[in-house]
N, C-alpha and C positions, 0 to 999 in steps of 0.2 A: 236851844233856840228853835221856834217852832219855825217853817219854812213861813207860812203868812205874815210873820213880824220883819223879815228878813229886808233893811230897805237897802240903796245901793251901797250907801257907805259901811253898812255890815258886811254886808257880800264882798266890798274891796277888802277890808278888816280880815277876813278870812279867809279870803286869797291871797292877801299878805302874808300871814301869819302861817298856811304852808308853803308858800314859797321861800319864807327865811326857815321855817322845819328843814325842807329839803334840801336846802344849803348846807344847813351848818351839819345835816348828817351826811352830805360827801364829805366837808371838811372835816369830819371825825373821824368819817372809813382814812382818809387820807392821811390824817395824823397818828392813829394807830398802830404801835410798834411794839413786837420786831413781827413783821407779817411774812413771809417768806416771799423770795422773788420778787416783791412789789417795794412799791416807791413809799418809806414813809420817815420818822423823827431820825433814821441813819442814814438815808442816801436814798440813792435812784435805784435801787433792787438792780434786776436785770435790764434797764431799760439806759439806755445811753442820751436820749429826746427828752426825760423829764426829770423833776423837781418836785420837792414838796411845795414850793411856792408856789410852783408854772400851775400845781395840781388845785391849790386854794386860790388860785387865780382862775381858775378855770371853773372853780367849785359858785366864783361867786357871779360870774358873768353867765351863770345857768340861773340866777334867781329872775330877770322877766320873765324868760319862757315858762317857769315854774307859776310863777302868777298870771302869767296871760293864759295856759292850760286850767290855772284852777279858774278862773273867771268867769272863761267861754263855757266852763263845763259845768257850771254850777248849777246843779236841780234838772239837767238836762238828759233822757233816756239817752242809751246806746242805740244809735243808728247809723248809718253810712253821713248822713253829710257830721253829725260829730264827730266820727273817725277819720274824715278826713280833714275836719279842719284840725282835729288832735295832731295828723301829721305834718300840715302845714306849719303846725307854731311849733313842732317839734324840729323841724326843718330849719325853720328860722332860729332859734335856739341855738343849735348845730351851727350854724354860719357866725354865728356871736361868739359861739367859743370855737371855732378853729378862729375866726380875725383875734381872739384874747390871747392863744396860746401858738401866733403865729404860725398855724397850717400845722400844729399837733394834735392829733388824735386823744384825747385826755380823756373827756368824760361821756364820748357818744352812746356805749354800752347803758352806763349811769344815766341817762336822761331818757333814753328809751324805760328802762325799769321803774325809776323812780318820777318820770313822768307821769305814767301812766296811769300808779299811785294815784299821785298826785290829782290828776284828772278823774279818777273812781271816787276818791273821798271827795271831792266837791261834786260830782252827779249825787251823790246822797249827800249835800248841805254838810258836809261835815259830823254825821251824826250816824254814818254805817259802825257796824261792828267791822273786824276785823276778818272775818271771812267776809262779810256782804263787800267792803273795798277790794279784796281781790279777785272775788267772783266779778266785782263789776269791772274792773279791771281786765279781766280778761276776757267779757261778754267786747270790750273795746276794742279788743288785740286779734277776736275772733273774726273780722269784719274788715274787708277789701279796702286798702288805700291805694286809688289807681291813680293815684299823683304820685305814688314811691318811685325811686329810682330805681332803673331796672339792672344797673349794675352789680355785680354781686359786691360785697364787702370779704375782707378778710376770713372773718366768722363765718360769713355764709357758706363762703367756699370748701369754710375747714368742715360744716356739716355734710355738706355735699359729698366730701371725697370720703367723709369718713362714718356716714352715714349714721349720723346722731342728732339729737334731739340739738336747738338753740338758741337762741336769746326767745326770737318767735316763738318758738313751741313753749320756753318755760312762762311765758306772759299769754298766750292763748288755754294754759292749762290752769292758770292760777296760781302761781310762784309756788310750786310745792315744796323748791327747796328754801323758800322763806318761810312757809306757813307750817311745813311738817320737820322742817330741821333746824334752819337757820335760828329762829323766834323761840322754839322749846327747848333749842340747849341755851341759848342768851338769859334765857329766865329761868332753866337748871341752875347753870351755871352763877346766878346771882344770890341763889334761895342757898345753895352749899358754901357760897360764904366767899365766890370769887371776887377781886377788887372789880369794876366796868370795866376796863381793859381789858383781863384776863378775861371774863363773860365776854367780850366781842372779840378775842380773838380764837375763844371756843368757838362761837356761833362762826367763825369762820373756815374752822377746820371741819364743823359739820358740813359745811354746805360744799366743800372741799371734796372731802371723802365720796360727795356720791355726783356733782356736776362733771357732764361734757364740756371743760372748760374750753372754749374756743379758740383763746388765745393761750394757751397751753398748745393745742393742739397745734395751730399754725406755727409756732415755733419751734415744739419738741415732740409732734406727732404722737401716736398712740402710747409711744416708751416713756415716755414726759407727762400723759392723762394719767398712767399709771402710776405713777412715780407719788404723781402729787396727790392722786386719790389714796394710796397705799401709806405714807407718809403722814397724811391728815389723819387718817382713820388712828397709826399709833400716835399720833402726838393725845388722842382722845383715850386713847385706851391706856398709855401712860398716868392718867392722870388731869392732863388737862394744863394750861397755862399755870395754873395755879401751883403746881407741884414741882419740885425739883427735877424730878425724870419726866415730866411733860415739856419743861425747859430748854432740857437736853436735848430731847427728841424733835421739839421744834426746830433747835436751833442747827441740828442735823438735817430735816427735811432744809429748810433755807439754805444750806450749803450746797444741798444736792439740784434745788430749782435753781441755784445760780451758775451752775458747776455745765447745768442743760439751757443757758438761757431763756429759762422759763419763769414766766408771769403768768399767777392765776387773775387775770386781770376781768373776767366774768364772775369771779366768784367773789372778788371783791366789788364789785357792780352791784350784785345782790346783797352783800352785806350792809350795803349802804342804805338799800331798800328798805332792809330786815331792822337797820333801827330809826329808819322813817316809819312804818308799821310800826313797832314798838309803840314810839310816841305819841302818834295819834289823839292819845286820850290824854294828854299831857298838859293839861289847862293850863299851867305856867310859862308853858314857854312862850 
């Protein structure tokens, strides 16, 4: 669709239609099992606060902000007042699903990453390749929003003390653990013959293996980033979901992130991301 043809009810059309993308791939990262430490078809991982429901409940009360970002953003350069109002309905978004999941932190990570998406693929009409949406995505991320809060969050703090890259740096950089790991082992792992599950929860152990998971961090400090960066990498070197000793070995890292209460709950953030990029070009959905 060329931008000139484009009238409003195309542009609502199409900021619908990634805002129900963006939906239904939290509620996939969310239903995706068995993921270690994390909340999915067996229970609440390591987390006491959530649910698989609380999580598709939460999954779904992210779809305005999903479509009032692709709206505002559509055909529009990266500049300061888009970034800030990117943060605004980001904000607002945020306050819709903590009122969903009564004062639960569920999907803030997820709406930051796959907003942002979200908001890149509509500054190109829907019509960027797959590096042009993360470049423009992070040309977004690169740019002052002097309406953020200035308190720190969880995450930021764990950067802080522990002096690593996070959410901000991997959406100012271009999601390199979605674009150079995440997305090449999802569609490795498809082309060798994985079922989609198994391929997502490869592309999950890649992005495992080498992210500052934050929320790792804040719970189980560097012994806990290690743990699950170390653990991912053999669950991939095993073999992979696909294989009997990649089975095992997952099913051994998940005992051990449960053992540290720990949730790779950034790395599932990005996963979510990794198969909203995926889809993109997905005319059916």
């Amino acid at each position: 669709m060329k931008p000139s043809s484009c009238s409003l009810s195309d542009i609502e059309r199409q900021a619908a239609r990634l805002a129900e993308l963006a939906t239904r791939c939290l509620i996939d990262e969310a239903r995706l099992t068995p993921k270690p430490g994390l909340v999915d078809g067996r229970g609440s991982g390591a987390h006491r606060d959530l649910t698989l429901a609380l999580m598709e409940a939460s999954a779904r009360s992210l779809t305005p902000a999903f479509y009032a970002l692709a709206l505002h953003c559509w055909q529009r350069p990266a500049d300061i007042a888009l970034r800030q109002q990117v943060g605004r309905l980001g904000r607002e978004g945020e306050r819709q699903m903590m009122q969903a999941t009564r004062g639960v932190n569920t999907h803030r990570g997820a709406l930051w990453a796959t907003g942002l998406l979200v908001s890149a693929s509509a500054m190109l009409a829907g019509e960027g390749s797959e590096r042009q949406v993360a470049q423009a995505a992070a040309s977004l991320a690169q740019l002052p929003d002097d309406e953020a809060p200035k308190l720190f969050s969880k995450g930021l703090r764990a950067t802080r003390r522990y002096q690593v890259p996070g959410a901000r740096e991997e959406a100012q950089q271009g999601f390199p653990h979605i674009m150079q790991l995440g997305l090449p082992q999802l569609r490795h792992s498809r082309h060798d013959g994985a079922t989609e599950a198994q391929a997502q929860l490869n592309a999950l152990m890649a992005i495992m293996s080498s992210l500052s998971d934050t929320c790792v961090l804040s719970r189980a400090g560097l012994y806990g980033l290690v743990a699950m960066q170390n653990g991912a990498r053999a669950v991939l070197d095993a073999g992979g979901a696909q294989t009997p000793h990649g089975q095992r070995t997952l099913a051994r890292l998940d005992a051990h992130m449960l053992s540290l209460n720990a949730s790779p709950g950034g790395a599932a953030d990005l996963l979510a991301a990794t198969l909203f990029v995926d889809r993109l070009g997905d005319t059916t959905f």
